[in-house]
C-alpha positions as YAML, in Angstrom:
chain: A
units: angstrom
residues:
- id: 1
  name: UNK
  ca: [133.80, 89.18, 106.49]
- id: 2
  name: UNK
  ca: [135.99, 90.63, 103.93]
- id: 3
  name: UNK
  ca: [135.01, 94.17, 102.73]
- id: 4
  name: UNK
  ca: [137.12, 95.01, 99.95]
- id: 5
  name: UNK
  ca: [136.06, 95.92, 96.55]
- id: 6
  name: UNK
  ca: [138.52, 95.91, 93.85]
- id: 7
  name: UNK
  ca: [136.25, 97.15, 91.18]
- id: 8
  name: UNK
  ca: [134.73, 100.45, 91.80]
- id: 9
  name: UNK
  ca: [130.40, 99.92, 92.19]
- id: 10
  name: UNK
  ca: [127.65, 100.81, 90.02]
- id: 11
  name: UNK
  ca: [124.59, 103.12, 91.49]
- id: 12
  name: UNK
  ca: [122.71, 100.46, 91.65]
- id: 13
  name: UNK
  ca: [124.88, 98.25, 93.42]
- id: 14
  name: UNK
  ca: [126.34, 100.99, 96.26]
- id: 15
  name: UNK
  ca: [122.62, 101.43, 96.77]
- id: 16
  name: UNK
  ca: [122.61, 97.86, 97.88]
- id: 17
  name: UNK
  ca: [125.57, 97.74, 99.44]
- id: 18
  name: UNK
  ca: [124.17, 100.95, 101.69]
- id: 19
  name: UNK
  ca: [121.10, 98.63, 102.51]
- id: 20
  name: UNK
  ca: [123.10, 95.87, 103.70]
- id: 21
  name: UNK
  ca: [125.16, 98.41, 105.67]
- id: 22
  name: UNK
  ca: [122.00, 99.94, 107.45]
- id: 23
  name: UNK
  ca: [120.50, 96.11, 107.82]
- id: 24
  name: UNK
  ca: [124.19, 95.08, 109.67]
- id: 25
  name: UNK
  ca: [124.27, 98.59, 111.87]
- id: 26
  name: UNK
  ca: [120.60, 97.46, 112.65]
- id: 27
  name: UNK
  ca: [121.41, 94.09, 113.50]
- id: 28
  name: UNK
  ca: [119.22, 92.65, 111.57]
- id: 29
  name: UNK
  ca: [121.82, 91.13, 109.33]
- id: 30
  name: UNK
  ca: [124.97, 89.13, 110.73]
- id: 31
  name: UNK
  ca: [127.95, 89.33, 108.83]
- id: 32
  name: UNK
  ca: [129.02, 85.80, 107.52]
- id: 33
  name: UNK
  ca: [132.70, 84.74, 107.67]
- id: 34
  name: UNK
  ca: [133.90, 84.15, 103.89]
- id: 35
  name: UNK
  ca: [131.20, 86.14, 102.15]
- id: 36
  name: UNK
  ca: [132.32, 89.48, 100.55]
- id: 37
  name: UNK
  ca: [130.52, 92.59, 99.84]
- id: 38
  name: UNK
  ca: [130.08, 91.51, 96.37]
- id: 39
  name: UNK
  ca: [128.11, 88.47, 97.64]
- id: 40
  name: UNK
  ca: [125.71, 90.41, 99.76]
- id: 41
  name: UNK
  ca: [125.73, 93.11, 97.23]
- id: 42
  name: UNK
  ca: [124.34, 89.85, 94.95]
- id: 43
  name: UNK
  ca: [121.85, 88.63, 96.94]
- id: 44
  name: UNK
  ca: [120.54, 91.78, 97.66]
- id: 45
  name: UNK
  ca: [120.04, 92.54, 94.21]
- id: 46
  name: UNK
  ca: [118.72, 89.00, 93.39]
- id: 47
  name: UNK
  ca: [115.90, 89.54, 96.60]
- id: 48
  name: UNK
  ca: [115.22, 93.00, 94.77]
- id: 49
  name: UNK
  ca: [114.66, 91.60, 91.29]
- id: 50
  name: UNK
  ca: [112.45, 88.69, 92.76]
- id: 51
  name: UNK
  ca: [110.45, 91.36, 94.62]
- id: 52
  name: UNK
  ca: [109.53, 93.42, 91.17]
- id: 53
  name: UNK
  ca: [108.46, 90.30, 89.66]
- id: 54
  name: UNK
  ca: [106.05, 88.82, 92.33]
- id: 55
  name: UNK
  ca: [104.75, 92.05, 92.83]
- id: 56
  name: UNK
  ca: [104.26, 92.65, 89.01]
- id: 57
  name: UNK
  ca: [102.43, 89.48, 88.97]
- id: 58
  name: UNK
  ca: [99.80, 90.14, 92.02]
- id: 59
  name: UNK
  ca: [99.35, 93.84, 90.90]
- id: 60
  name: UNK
  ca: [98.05, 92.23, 87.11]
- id: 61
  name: UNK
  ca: [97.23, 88.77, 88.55]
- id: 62
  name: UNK
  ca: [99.05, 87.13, 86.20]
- id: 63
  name: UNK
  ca: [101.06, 83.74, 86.09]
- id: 64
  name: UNK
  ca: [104.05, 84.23, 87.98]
- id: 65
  name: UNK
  ca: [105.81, 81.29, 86.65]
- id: 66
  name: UNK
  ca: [105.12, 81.87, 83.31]
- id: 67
  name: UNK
  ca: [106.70, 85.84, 83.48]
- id: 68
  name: UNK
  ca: [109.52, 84.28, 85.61]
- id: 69
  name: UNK
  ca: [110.51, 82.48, 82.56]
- id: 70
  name: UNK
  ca: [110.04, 84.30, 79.69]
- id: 71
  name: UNK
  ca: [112.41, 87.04, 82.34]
- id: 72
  name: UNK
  ca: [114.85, 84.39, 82.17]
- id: 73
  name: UNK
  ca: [114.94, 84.50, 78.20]
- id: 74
  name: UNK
  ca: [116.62, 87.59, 77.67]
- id: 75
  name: UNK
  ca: [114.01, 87.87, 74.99]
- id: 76
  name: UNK
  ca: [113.84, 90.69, 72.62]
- id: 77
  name: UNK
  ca: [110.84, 92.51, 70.41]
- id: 78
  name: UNK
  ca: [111.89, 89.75, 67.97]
- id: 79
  name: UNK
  ca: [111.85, 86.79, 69.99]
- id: 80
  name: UNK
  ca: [109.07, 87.80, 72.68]
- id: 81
  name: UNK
  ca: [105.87, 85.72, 71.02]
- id: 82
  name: UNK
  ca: [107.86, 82.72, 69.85]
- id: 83
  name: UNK
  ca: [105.93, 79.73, 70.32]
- id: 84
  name: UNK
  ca: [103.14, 82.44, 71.35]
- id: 85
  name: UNK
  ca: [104.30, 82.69, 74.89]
- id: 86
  name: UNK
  ca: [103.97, 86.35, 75.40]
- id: 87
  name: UNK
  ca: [100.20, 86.09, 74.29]
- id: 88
  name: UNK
  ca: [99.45, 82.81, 76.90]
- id: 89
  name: UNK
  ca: [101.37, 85.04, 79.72]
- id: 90
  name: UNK
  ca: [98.67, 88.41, 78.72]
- id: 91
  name: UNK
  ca: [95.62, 85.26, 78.52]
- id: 92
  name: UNK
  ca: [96.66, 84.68, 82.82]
- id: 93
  name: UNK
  ca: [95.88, 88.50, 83.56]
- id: 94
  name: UNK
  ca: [93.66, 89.50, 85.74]
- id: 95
  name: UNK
  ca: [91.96, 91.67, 83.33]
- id: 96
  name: UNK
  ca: [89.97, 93.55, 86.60]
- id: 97
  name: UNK
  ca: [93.11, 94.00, 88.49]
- id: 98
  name: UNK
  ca: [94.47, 95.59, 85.34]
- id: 99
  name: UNK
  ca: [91.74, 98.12, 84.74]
- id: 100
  name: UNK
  ca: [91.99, 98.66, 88.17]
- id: 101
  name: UNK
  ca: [95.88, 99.58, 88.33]
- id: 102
  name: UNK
  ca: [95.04, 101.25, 85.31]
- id: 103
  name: UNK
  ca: [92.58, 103.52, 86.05]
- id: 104
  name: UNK
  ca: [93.85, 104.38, 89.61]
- id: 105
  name: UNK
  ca: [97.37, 105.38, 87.49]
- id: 106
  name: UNK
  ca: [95.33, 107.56, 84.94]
- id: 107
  name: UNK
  ca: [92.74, 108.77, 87.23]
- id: 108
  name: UNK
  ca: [90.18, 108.01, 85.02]
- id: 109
  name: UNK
  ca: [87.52, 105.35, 83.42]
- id: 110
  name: UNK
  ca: [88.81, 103.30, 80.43]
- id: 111
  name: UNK
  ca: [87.65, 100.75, 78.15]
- id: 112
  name: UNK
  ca: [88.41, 96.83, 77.93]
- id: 113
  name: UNK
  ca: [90.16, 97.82, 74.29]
- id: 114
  name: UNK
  ca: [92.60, 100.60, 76.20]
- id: 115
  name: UNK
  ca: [92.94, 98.44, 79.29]
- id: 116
  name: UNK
  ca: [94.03, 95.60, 76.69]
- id: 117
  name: UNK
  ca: [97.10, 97.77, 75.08]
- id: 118
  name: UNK
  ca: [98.35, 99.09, 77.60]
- id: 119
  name: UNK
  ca: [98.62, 95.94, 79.59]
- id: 120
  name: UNK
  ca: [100.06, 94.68, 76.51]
- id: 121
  name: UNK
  ca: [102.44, 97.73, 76.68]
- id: 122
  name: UNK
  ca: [103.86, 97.75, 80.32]
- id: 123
  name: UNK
  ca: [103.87, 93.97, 79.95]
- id: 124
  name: UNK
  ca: [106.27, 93.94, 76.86]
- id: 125
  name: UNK
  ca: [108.30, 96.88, 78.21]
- id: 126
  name: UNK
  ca: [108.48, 95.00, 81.69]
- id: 127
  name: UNK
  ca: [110.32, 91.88, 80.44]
- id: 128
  name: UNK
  ca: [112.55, 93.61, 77.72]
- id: 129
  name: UNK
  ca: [113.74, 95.61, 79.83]
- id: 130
  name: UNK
  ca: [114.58, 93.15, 82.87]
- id: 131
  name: UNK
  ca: [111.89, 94.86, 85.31]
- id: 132
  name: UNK
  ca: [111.19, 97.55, 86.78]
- id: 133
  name: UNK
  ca: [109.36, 98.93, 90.49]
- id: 134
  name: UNK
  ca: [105.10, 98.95, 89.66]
- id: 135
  name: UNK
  ca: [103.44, 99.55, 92.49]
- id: 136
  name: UNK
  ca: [99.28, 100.27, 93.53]
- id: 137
  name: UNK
  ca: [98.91, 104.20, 93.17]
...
């Protein structure tokens, strides 16, 4: 395996690199003759990504598919609702798993209305923003 860099890394991608370093010391990774840092950093990142957006989708019960593809858009506020995807992807939520993550975030009761915008809200900010780590409090 060939280590060398020749760009310097980002934070986010020496915090990958360091997991792939602890997963080889480990042994739970073999190093793969031809692949470079960069590639594992890659895939790393790529399992990471895929993570936040499967778990996303089971915290809100939505349709995974559908928020897989509209993260593939590199959509914008502008472009977000075009042929009224972003409101068919908010129709697929679970709209008791919401209030549920919701209300366990808040600590405290809310209403279908306040459930409804701020699903609407994380949602929105979720895909502009290329995803992000939601977990169950």
């Amino acid at each position: 395996m060939y280590l060398a860099v020749s760009d310097a890394l980002t934070q986010e991608e020496q915090k990958y690199a360091n997991i792939f370093l602890h997963d080889i010391e480990r042994g739970d990774v073999i190093a793969e003759d031809g692949k470079t840092l960069r590639d594992y950093i890659t895939e790393y990142q790529f399992r990471a990504k895929d993570d936040q957006i499967h778990r996303f989708a089971t915290i809100f019960g939505l349709d995974e598919d559908k928020l897989r593809n509209m993260m593939g858009l590199n959509l914008n506020e502008a472009t977000i609702n075009e042929f009224g995807r972003f409101d068919e992807l908010k129709k697929s939520v679970d709209k008791s798993k919401a209030k549920a993550f919701f209300e366990a975030y808040e600590q405290t009761k809310l209403i279908p209305p306040k459930v409804n915008m701020k699903t609407d809200q994380l949602l929105r900010q979720f895909i502009l923003t290329g995803g992000f780590e939601v977990d169950m409090p």
